[in-house]
C-alpha positions, 0 to 999 in steps of 0.5 A: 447543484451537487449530486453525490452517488454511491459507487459500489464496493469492489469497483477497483479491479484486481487491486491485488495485482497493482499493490506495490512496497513501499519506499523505504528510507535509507535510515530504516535499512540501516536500523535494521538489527542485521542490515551490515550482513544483508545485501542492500536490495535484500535489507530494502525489501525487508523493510519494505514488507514490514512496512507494507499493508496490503491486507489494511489497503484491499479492505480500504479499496474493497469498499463502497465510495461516494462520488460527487458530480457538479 
């Protein structure tokens, strides 16, 4: 039998602090409008911090879960 429980919201600690950007594709830097006067590193993490929703993936691992034990 299955039994399912509720896993209370906030239950990831410091979730703020694991967070990393994004990888990001070589193609996207380069579609960057001043990515030739950028250095690389900097265009990476540019577009990387565009990308990246950290606000979206704290809500998301804020909340409540369930949990499935067989």
């Amino acid at each position: 039998m299955v039994s399912q429980r509720e896993v209370p919201a906030g239950h990831v600690q410091n979730v703020g602090e694991n967070l990393v950007l994004p990888d990001v594709d070589r193609r996207a830097v380069r579609g960057l409008k001043f990515s030739a006067a950028l250095p690389e590193r900097l265009a990476v993490a540019t577009v990387a911090a565009r990308l990246a929703d950290f606000e979206g993936a704290c809500s998301v691992l804020g909340e409540p879960t369930l949990q499935y034990d067989s």
